[in-house]
VEXVEX-627451 format. One record per residue (C-alpha): residue number from 1; residue in one letter; chain; x, y, z. Coordinates in nm, 2 decimals. Each point is the difference from the previous one (the first is absolute). Last residue first. Layout:
# VEXVEX-627451
[NUM a A [X Y Z]]
...
This chain:
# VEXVEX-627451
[322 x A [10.32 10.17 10.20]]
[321 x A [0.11 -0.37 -0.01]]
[320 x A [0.14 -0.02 -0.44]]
[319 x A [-0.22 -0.13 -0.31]]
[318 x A [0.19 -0.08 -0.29]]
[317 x A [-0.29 -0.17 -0.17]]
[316 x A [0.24 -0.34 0.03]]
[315 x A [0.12 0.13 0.41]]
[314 x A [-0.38 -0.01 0.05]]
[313 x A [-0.04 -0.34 -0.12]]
[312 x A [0.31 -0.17 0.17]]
[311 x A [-0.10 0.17 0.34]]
[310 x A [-0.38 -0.16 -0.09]]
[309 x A [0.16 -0.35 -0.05]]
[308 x A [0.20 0.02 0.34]]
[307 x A [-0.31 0.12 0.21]]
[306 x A [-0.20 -0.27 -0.13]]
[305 x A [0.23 -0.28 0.09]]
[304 x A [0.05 0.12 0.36]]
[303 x A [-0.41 0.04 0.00]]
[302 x A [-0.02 -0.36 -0.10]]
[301 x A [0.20 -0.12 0.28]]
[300 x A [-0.14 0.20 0.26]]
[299 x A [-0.33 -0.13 -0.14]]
[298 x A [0.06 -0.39 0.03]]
[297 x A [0.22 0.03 0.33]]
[296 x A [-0.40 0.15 0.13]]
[295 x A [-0.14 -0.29 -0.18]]
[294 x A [-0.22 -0.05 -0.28]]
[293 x A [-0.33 0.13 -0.14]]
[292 x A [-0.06 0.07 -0.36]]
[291 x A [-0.37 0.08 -0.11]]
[290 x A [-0.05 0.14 -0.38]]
[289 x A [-0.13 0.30 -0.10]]
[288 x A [-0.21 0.10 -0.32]]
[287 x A [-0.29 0.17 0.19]]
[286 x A [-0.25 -0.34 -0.06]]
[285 x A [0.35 -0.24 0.08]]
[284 x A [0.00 0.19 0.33]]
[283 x A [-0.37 -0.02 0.08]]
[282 x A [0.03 -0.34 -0.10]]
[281 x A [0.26 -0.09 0.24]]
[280 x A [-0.18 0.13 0.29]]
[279 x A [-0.27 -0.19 -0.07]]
[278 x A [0.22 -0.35 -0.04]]
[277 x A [0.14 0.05 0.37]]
[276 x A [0.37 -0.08 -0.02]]
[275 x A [0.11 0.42 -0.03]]
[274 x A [-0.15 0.03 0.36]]
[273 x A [0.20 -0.34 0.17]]
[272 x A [0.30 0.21 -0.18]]
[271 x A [-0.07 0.28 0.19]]
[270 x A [-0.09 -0.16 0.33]]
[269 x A [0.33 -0.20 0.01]]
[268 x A [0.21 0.32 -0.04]]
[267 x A [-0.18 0.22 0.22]]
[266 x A [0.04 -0.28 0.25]]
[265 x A [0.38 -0.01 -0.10]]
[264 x A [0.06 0.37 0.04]]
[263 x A [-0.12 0.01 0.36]]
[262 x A [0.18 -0.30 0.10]]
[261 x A [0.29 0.17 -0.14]]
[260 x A [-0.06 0.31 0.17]]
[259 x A [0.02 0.36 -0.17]]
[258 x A [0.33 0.12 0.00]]
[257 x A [-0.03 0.16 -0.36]]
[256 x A [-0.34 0.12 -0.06]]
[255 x A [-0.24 -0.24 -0.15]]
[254 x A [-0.05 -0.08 -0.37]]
[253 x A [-0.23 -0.19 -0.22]]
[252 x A [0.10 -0.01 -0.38]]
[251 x A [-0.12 0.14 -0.30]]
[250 x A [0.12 -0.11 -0.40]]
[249 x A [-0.02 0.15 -0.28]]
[248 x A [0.19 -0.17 -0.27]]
[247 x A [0.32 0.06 -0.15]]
[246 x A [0.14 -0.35 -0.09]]
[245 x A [0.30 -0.03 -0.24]]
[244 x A [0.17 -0.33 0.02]]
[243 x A [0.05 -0.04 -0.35]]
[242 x A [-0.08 0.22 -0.27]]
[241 x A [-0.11 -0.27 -0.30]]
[240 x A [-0.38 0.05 -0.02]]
[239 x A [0.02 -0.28 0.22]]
[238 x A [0.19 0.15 0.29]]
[237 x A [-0.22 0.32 -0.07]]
[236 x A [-0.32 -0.18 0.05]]
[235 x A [-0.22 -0.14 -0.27]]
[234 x A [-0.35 0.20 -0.01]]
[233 x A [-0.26 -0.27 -0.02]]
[232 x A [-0.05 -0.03 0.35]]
[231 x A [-0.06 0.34 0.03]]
[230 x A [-0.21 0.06 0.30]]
[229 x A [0.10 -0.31 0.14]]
[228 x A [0.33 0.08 0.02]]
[227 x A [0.28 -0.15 -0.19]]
[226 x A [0.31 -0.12 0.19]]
[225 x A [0.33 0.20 0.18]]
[224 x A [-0.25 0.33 -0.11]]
[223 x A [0.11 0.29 -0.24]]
[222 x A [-0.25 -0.10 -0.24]]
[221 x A [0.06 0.03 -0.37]]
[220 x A [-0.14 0.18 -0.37]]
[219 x A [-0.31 0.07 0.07]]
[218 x A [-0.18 0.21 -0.27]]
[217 x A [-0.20 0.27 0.07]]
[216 x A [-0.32 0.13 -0.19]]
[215 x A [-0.10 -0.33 -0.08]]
[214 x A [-0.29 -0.03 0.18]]
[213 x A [0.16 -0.29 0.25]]
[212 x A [0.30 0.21 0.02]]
[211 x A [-0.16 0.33 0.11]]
[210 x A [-0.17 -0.26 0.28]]
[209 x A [0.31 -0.13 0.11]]
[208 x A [0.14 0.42 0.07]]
[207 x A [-0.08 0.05 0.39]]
[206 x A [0.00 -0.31 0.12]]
[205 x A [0.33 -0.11 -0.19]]
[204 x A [0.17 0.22 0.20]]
[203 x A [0.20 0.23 -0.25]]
[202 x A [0.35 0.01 -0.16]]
[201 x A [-0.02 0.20 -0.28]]
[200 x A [0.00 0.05 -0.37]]
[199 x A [-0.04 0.22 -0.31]]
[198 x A [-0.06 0.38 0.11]]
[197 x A [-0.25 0.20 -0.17]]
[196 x A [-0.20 -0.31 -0.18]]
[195 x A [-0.32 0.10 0.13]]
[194 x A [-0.06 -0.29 0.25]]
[193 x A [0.35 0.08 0.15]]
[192 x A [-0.08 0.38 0.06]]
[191 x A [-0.34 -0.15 0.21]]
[190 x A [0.24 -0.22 0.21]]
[189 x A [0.22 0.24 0.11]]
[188 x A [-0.25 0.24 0.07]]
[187 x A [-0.20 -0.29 0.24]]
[186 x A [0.34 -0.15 0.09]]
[185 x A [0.11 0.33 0.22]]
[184 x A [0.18 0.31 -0.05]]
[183 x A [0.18 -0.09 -0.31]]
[182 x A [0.33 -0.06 -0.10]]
[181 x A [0.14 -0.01 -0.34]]
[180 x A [0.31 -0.23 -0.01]]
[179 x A [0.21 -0.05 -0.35]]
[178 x A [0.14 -0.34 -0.09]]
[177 x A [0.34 -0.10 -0.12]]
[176 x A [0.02 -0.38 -0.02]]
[175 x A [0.22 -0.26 0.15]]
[174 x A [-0.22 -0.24 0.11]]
[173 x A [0.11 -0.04 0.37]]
[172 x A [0.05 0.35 0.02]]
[171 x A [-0.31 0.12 -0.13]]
[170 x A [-0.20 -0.26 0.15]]
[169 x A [0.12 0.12 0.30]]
[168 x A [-0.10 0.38 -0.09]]
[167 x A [-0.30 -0.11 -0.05]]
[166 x A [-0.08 -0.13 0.33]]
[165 x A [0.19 0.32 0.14]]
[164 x A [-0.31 0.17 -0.14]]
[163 x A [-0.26 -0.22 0.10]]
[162 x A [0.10 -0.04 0.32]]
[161 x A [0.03 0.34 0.07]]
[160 x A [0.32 0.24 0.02]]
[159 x A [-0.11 0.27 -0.23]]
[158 x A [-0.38 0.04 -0.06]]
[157 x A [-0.27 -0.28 -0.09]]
[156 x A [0.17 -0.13 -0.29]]
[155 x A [-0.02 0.01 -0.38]]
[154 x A [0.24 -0.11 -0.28]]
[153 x A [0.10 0.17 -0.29]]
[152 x A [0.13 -0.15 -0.32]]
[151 x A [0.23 0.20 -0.20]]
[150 x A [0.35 -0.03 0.24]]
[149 x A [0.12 -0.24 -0.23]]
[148 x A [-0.19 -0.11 -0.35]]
[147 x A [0.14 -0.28 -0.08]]
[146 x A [0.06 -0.14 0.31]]
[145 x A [-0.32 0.06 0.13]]
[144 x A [-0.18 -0.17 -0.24]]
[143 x A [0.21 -0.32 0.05]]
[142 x A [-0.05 0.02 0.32]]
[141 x A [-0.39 0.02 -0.03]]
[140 x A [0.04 -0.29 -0.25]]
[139 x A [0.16 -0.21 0.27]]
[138 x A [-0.28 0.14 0.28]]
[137 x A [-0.25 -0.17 -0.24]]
[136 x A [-0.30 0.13 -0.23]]
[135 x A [0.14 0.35 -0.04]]
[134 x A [-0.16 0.16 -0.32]]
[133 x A [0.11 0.37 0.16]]
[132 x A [-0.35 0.10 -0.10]]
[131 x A [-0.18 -0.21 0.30]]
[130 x A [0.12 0.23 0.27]]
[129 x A [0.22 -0.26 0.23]]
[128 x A [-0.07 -0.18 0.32]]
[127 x A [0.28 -0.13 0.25]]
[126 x A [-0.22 -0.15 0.30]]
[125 x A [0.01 -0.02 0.34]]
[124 x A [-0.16 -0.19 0.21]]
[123 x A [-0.12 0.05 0.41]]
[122 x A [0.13 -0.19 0.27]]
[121 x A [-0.18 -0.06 0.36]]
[120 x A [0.08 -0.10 0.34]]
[119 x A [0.42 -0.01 0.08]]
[118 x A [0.06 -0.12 0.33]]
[117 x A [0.10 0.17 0.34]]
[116 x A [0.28 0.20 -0.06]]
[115 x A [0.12 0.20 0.30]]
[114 x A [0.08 0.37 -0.09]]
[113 x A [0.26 0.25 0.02]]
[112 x A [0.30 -0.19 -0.15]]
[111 x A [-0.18 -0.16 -0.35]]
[110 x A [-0.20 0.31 -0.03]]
[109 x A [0.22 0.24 0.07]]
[108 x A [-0.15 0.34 0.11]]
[107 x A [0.05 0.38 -0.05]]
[106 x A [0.01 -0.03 -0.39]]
[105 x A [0.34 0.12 -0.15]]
[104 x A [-0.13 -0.07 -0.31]]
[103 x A [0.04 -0.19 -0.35]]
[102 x A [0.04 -0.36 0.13]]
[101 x A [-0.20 0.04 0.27]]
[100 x A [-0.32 0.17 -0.18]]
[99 x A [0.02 -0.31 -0.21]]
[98 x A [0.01 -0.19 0.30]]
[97 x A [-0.31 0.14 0.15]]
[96 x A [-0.20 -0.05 -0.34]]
[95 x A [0.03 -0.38 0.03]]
[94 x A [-0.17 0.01 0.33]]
[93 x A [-0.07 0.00 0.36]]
[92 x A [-0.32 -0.03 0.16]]
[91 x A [0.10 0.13 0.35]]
[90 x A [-0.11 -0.14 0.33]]
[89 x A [-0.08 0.19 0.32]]
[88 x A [-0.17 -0.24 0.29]]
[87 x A [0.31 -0.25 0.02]]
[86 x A [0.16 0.18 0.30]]
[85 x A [0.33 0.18 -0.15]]
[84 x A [-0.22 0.35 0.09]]
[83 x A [0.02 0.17 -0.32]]
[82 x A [0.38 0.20 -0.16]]
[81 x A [-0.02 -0.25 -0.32]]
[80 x A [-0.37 0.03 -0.05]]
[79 x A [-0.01 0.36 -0.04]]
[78 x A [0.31 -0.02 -0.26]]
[77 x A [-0.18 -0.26 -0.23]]
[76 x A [-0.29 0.20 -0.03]]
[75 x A [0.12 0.31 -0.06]]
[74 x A [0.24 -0.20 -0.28]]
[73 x A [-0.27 -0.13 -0.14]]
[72 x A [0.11 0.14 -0.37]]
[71 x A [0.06 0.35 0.21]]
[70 x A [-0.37 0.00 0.10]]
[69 x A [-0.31 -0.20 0.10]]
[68 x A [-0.07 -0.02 0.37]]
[67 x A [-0.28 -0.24 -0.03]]
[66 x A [-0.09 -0.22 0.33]]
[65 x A [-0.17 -0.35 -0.01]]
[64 x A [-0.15 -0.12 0.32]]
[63 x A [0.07 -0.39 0.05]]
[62 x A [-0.29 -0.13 0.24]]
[61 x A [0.09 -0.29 0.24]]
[60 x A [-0.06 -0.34 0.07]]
[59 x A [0.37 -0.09 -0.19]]
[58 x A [-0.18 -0.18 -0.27]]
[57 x A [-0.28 0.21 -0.09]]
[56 x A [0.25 0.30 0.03]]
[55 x A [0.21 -0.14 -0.28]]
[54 x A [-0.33 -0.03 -0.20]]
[53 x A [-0.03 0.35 0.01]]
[52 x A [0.37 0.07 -0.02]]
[51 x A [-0.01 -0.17 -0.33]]
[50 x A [-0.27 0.13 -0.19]]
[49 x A [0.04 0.34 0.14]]
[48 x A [0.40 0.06 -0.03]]
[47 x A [0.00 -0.15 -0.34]]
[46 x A [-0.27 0.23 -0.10]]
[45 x A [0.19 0.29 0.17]]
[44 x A [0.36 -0.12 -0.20]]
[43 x A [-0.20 -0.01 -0.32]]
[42 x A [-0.14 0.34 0.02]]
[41 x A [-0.39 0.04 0.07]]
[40 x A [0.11 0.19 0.35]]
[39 x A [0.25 0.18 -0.04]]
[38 x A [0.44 -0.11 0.02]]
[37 x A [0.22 -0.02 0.28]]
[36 x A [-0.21 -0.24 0.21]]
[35 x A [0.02 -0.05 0.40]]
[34 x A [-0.16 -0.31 0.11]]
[33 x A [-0.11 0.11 0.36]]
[32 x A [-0.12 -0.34 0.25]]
[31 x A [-0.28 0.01 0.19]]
[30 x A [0.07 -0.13 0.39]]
[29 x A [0.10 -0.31 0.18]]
[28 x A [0.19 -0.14 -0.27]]
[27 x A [0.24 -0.13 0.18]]
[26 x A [-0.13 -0.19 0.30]]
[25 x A [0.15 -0.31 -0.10]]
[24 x A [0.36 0.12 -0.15]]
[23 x A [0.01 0.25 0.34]]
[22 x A [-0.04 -0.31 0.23]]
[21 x A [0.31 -0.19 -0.19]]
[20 x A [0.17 0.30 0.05]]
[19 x A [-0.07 0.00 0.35]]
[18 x A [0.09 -0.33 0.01]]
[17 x A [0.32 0.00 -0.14]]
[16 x A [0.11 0.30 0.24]]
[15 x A [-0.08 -0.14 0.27]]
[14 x A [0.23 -0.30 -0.09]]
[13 x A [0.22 0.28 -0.06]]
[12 x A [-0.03 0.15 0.37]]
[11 x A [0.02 -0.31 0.11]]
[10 x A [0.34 -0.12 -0.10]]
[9 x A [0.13 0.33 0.08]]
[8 x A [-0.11 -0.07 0.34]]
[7 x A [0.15 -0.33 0.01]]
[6 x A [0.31 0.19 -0.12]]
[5 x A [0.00 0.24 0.26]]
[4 x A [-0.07 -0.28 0.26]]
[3 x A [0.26 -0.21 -0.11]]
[2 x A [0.23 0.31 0.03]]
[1 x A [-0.08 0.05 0.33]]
């Protein structure tokens, strides 16, 4: 009796193996939903479109991309996280949902509610500064800052974003007393830096290189691990003498938690057979992103990482989980 328990245990796994084998080659068998937290035209829907589209060429189905902007993606991010655990619901995650994380209660974890798939694009950033404060280098930017503390003003995109907890790193790890002015979005942030109002910020390098090339900015680092090609002649902050700091955009592919491995891995593989093809990469390079690809471990990883050095950054502007 208890051979044949055990024999029927046997075969209900071996079942069980090939069913899932079964699922991995029938899966996709419908369109798949790419849920984005930001508009369309934003960096995280461009990503999204370039990608997916050539994601779905590979998998034999299309890749529909959804925006539910809101709550610095975190509408987004919590639809996905309660969808079917089936493969056909995928979140775009970001950069932006662990600096929600690290200053709010948000109603979703990104490394515990989702299954990481691989990281697809990053975006640079770069620390530009209003021509008249002479800045040529982040040293004499230090320098300036120290002797006049708490004079030079800095711009973000509202409390709690990347580019405001960005500065606030580089406040910390310079040693300097800046002053935050917030703005509702880059475009009025942007504008008050061109007229000398405030005297930095952190910015993607899209949205300020071409300021710098007329000489109406001056770039003074990337926040990237190595120089981007859209500033390649922008040290980074490691060699402007700040090491190991790296801010950067970045969006990675996303399933809900629970979904299966097999599942996972083919999204995986198709992904970074999408970021390989050479048209795909120039239509990245031409909206100032880079491809990245990697491994499910890969992103989990890098997301562990990223929400420690955000937690450091919002505890440096004194920024406490409402």
């Amino acid at each position: 009796m208890i051979r044949l328990t055990r024999l029927a245990s046997l075969s209900g796994f071996a079942l069980l193996i090939l069913f899932n084998a079964a699922r991995a080659d029938d899966y996709p068998s419908r369109p798949i939903r790419l849920v984005v937290g930001f508009p369309p035209g934003a960096s995280a829907d461009i990503t999204a479109r370039i990608v997916g589209g050539a994601m779905g060429q590979a998998l034999g189905q299309q890749v529909v991309i959804e925006n539910k902007p809101g709550a610095a993606s975190g509408i987004a991010a919590e639809f996905v996280a309660r969808a079917p655990k089936d493969g056909y619901t995928l979140f775009l995650g970001s950069s932006a949902n662990l600096t929600a994380q690290a200053i709010s209660n948000v109603p979703f974890d990104l490394a515990k509610d989702f299954a990481p798939i691989a990281r697809a694009t990053t975006a640079a950033v770069v620390l530009v500064v209003h021509p008249s404060t002479g800045a040529k280098s982040v040293a004499e930017l230090i320098a300036l800052a120290k002797a006049k503390p708490g004079e030079i003003l800095y711009a973000s995109t509202g409390v709690g974003t990347a580019p405001h907890l960005s500065a606030e790193l580089f406040a910390m790890r310079a040693g300097v007393k800046i002053v935050h002015v917030p703005y509702q979005g880059s475009p009025q942030a942007a504008t008050d830096l061109i007229a000398g109002r405030v005297h930095m910020m952190f910015s993607p390098a899209s949205a300020v290189m071409a300021q710098v090339e007329a000489g109406k900015l001056t770039a003074l680092a990337s926040a990237a691990a190595t120089r981007p090609a859209i500033a390649r002649t922008v040290p980074t902050m490691a060699e402007a003498g700040i090491p190991d700091f790296d801010t950067s955009i970045w969006f990675g592919l996303m399933a809900p938690a629970g979904t299966p491995r097999d599942v996972v891995e083919k999204l995986a593989r198709a992904l970074n057979e999408a970021i390989k093809s050479s048209e795909v990469i120039d239509k990245l390079k031409a909206q100032g992103m880079e491809p990245l690809g990697g491994t499910p471990e890969e992103l989990a990883a890098f997301i562990d990482r990223e929400t420690d050095k955000w937690a450091v950054a919002a505890a440096a502007a004194g920024l406490k989980k409402q």
